[in-house]
N, C-alpha and C positions, 0 to 999 in steps of 0.2 A: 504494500500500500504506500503510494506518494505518500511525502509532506500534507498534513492535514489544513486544510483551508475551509476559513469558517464559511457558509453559507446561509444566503439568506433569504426565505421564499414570503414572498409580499403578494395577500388574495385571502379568498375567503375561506372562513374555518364555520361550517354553521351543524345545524342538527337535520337528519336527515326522519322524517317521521310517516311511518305506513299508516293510511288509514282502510278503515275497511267497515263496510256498513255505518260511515261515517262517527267509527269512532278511532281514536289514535291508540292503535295495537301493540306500537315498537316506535322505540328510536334510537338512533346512533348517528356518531359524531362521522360525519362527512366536510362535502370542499376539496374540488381538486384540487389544490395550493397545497390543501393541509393534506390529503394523501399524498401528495409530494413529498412535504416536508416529512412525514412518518418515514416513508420509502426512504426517503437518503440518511436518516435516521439509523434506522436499522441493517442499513451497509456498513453504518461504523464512523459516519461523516458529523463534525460538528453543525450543525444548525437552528435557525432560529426563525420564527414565525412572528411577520405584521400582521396583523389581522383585525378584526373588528367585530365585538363582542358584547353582549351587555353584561354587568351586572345583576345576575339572574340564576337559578338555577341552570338552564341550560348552559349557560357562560361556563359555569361552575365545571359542567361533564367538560366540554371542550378541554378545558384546560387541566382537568386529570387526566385525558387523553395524550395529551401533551409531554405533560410531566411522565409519564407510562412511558412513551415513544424517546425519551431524552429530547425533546423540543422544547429552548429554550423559547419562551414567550417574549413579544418585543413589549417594554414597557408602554402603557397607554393602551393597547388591545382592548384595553374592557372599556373603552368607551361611549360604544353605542349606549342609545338607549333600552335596546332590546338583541336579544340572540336571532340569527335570521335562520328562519325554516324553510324547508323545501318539504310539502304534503306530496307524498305519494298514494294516490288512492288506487286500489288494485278492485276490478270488477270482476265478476264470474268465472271470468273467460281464466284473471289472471294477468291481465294486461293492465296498465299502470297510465294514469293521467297525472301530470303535475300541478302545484299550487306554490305560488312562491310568497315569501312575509319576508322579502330582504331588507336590510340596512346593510351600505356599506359607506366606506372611507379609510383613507391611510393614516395611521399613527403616526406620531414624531418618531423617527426613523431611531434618534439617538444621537450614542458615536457610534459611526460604523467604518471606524479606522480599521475594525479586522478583518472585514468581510471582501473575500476573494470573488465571491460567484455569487449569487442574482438571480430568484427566479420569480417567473408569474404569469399568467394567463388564466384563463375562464371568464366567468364574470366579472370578478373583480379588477381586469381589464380594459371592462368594457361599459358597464353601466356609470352613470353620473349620479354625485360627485364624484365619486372615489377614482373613478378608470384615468380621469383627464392628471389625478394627484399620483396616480401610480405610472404613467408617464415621464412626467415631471422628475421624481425618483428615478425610476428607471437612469433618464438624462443623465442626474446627477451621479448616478453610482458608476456607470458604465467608464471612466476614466479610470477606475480604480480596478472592478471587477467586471470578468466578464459576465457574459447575460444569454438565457434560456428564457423561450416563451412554448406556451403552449397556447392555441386559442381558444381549444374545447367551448366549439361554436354550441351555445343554448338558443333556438332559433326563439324559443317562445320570451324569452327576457331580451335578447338585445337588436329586438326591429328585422328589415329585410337586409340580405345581403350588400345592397346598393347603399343602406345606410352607416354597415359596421364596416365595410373592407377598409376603408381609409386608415381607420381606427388602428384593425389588422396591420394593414400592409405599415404602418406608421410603427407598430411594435417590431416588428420583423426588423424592420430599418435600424431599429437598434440593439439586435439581439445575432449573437453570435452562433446559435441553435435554437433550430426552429422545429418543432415535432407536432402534428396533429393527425386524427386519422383520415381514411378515406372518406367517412361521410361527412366531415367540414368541410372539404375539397369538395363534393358534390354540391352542396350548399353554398357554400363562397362564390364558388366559380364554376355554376352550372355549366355540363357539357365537356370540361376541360381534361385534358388528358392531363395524365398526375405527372410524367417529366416534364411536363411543360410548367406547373405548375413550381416545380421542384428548380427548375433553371429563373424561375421569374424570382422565386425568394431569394435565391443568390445573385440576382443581378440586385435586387433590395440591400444590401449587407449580411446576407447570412452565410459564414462560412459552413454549416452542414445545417441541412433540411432533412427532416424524414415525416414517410406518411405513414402509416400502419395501416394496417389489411386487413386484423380480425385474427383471422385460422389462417389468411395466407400468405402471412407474415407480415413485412416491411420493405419499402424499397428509400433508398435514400442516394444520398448526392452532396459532393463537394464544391461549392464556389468558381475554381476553376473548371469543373467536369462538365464535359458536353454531353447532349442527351443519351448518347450511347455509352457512356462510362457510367449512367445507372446501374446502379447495383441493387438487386432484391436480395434480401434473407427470409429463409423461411421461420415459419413459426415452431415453435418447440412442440412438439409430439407429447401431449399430455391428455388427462383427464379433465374436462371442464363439468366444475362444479358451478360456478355462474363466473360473468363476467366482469361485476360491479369491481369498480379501480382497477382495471386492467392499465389500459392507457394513463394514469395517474403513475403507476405501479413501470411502466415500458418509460416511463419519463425518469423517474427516480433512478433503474437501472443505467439508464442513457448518460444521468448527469454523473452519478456515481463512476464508470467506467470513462466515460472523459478527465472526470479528476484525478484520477489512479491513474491514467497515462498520461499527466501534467498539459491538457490542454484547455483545461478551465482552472483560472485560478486566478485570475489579473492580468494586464497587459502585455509580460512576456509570455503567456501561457496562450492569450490571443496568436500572437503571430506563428507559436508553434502549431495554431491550430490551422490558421488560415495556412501555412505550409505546407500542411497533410495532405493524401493522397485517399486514395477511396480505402484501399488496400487497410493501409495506418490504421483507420477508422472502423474496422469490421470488429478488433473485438471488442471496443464498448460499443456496436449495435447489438454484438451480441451475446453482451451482458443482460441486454433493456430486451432481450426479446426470451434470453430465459428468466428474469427479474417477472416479467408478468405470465410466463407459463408457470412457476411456481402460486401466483395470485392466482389466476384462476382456477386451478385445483384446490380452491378452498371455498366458502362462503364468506362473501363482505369484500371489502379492500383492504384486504391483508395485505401486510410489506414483511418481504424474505430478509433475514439477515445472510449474512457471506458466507455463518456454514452452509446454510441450505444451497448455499449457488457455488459451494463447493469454491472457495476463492479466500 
């Protein structure tokens, strides 16, 4: 394992709540951010969590989840007025509609004289106030450390395609690795063949993109690489128990295997990355593509530690 470099993922941490015959059955601490920050957690990576929370019971699980996970909490997180829900209601069939109660916004950052790496995407990207403040951050950090986005497009929270891409493509522009799956890419950019896609974010600033495929793995791409130096990796041969925080879980693996072979980490760690070849880059994809075949052979968004992924 490289030199440990603090990391720090900025986005939401909420309560994820099943209902059923409209009453609330179950709930658990979700937020792709915050399955990130668990997933690199439990690789062995220091990290810490902005987030925005109320003063609440629910506030309260969040943050023993946390503490559980070794995610340091960033000071100010319990701000909101209230914890934000995401209502899952499950019908007969089993199939699941959503309901959302969010509050978000960025906490005072701090000092973050230690922090090498930078992540964030989902909602808390993207909705207002907080997406234009996590920007902003973003701006600022990215001199010091580098930066990973994910955009885990929510069609029903953040408007039509025509309205978020800017948004998107504006994060991209300052993020060093870009990961989402195939059905963002359907969504974003109806129609679009995915190298195409994958050469447009690196003409943006990204020196590695990846899309994820589900079961049929991942295909990704370097900066310099032309359409034909696409590389796919398949998916890891498992048992799928469900899929909830796979793609949270393929990100965590991603960042975790970039920092272990000193390509995220701060400014020199940028050039060593924009330097790289596809080649270079194959075993932390796939890292992040058995990091989520261990996740989905479980129930929930479970994050593997390094015995589990043998490393």
């Amino acid at each position: 394992m490289a030199e440990r470099t603090a990391v720090l993922v900025v986005g939401e941490a909420l309560i994820d709540a099943v209902v059923q015959g409209g009453e609330v059955t179950g709930e658990h601490v979700g937020g792709s951010p915050a399955n990130v920050a668990f997933g690199v957690g439990a690789l062995g990576h220091d990290v810490a969590l902005a987030t925005w929370i109320g003063p609440d019971d629910r506030g309260e699980r969040i943050l023993a989840r946390c503490a559980d996970a070794g995610v340091t909490v960033v000071p100010g997180s319990t701000g909101a007025e209230r914890t934000s829900v995401a209502y899952a209601s499950i019908d007969a069939r089993g199939q699941a509609t959503y309901r959302f109660d969010l509050t978000w916004d960025v906490p005072d950052l701090g000092d973050t004289s230690a922090i090498g790496h930078v992540h964030t995407g989902s909602i808390a990207a993207t909705i207002e106030p907080g997406g234009s403040h996590v920007v902003e951050a973003i701006r600022q950090l990215r001199g010091q450390a580098t930066v990973s986005y994910d955009p885990n497009m929510r069609p029903t929270l953040m408007g039509s395609p025509d309205e978020v891409r800017a948004r998107v493509e504006d994060l991209i522009s300052l993020s060093d690795v870009v990961k989402a799956s195939d059905e963002d890419i359907q969504w974003l950019y109806p129609g679009a063949f995915l190298p195409d896609v994958l050469r447009l974010w690196g003409e943006l600033g990204a020196s590695v993109a990846v899309i994820t495929r589900g079961g049929q793995g991942a295909v990704y791409a370097v900066r310099t690489a032309s359409t034909a130096e696409v590389t796919t990796v398949p998916a890891k041969a498992t048992t799928v128990i469900d899929t909830v925080g796979a793609g949270d879980s393929f990100m965590a693996g991603l960042v975790s295997g970039l920092l272990d072979a000193g390509y995220l980490g701060g400014p020199d760690a940028r050039e060593r990355l924009r330097a790289a070849g596809i080649d270079d880059l194959r075993p932390c994809v796939d890292r992040a593509t058995a990091t989520s075949g261990v996740t989905v052979g479980h129930a929930g968004a479970y994050a593997p530690t390094r015995a589990e992924l043998g490393i």
